[in-house]
C-alpha positions in Angstrom: 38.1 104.6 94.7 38.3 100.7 94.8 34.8 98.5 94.3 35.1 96.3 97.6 33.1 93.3 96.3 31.5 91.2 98.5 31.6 87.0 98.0 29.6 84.5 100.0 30.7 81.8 101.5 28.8 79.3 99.4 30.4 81.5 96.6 33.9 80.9 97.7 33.0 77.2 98.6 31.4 76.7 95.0 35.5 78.6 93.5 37.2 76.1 95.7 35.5 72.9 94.2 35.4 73.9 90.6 39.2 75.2 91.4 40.1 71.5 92.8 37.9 70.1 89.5 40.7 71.9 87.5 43.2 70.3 89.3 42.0 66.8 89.3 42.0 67.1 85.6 45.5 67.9 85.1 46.3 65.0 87.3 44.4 62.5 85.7 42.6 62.0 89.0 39.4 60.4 88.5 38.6 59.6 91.8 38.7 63.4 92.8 36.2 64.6 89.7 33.7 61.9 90.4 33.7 63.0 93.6 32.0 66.7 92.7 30.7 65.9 89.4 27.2 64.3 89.5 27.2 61.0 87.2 24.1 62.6 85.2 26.1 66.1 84.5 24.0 67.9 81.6 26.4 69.4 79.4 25.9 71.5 76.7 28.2 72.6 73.7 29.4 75.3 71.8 31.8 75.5 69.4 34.0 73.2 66.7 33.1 69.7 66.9 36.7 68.7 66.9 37.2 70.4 70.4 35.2 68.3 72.8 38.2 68.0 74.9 36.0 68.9 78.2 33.4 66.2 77.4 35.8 63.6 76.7 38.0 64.0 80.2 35.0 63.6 82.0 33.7 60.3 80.6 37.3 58.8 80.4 37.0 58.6 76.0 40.4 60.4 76.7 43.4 60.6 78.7 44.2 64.0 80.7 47.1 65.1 79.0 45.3 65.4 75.8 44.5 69.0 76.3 45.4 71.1 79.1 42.2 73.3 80.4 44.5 76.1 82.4 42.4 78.9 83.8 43.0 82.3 83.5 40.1 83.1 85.7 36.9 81.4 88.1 34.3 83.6 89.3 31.1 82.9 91.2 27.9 84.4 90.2 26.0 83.5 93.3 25.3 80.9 95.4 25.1 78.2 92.3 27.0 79.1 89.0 31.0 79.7 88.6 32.5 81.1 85.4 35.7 79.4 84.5 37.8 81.6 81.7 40.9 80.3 79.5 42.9 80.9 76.4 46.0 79.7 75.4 47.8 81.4 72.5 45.6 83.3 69.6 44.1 79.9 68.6 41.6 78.5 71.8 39.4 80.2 73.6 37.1 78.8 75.9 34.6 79.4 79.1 33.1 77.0 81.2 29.9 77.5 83.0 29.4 75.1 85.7 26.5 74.9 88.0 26.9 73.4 91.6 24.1 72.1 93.9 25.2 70.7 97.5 28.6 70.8 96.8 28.1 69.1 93.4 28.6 69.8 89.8 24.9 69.2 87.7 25.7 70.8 84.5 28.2 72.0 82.2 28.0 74.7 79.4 31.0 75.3 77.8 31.6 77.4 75.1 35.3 77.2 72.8 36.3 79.9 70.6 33.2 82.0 71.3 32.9 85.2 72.8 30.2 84.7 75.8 28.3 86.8 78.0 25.9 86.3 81.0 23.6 88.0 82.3 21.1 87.5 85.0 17.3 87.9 84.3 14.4 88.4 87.0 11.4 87.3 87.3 9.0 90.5 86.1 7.5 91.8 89.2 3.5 91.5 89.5 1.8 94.6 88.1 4.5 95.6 85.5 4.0 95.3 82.1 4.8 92.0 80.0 7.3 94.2 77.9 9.6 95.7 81.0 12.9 95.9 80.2 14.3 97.7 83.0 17.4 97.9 84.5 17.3 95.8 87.0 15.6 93.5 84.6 18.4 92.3 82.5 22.0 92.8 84.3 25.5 91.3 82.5 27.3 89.8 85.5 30.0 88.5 83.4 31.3 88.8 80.0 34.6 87.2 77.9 37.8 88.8 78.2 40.3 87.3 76.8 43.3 89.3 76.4 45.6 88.2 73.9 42.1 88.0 71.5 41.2 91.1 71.5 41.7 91.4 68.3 39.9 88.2 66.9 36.9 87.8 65.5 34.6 85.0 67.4 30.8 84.4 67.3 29.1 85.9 70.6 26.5 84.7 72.3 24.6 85.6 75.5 23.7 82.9 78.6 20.7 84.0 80.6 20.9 82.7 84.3 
């Protein structure tokens, strides 16, 4: 039996801009990205030092056909965050973790050649105790799977939304 998932319409909204982002940057059109990308995007890093190709698009420190971000896959995780997956040969990996606010792009957390997942945590309801760990508590929404890596060995760390 097939999982019929269900996606908002902010969620498919929030997939359509990050998609277009994508786009712009293969193009090399800057007047599309700073369009959806906020001019004080917090970005955060993981990964070689030598692979700040995201960082360095987005200011204009390098042209758009230095490295090509193609993604494999872009998933919403509710009405704010979309996960952005892509690998290209056995050599780069990498996962982008945007978060959108009105239609714009705040922050950035990208992760290159590291195995990632995210989970979403909740606030501990009143009355339990400090050390619940239910369930419900501490859910993995989404997690790396890059295929043609399978087989590599990359650090792994966890984003809690």
């Amino acid at each position: 039996m097939e999982e019929i998932i269900h996606i908002s319409e902010q969620e498919m909204q929030n997939q359509a801009i990050v998609g277009a982002l994508y786009k712009a940057l293969a193009e090399g059109d800057t007047e599309n990205l700073s369009r959806v990308v906020a001019t004080d995007l917090e970005w955060w890093f993981h990964g070689p030092q030598n692979c700040h190709h995201m960082m360095r698009m987005l200011t204009g420190e390098a042209i758009y056909t230095e490295f090509k971000f193609e993604p494999r896959s872009i998933t919403a995780i509710g009405d704010e965050i979309v996960v952005v997956e892509g690998y290209e040969g056995t050599n780069v990996y990498w996962v982008h973790v945007w978060a959108l606010k009105d239609g714009l792009v705040t922050w950035l957390k990208e992760y290159f050649n590291t195995w990632l997942t995210v989970k979403e945590l909740r606030v501990r309801p009143v009355g339990w105790p400090l050390g619940w760990a239910g369930k419900d508590n501490r859910s993995t929404v989404w997690r790396s799977q890059p295929r043609d890596l399978f087989r590599r060995s990359l650090p792994g760390l966890m984003l809690a939304i």
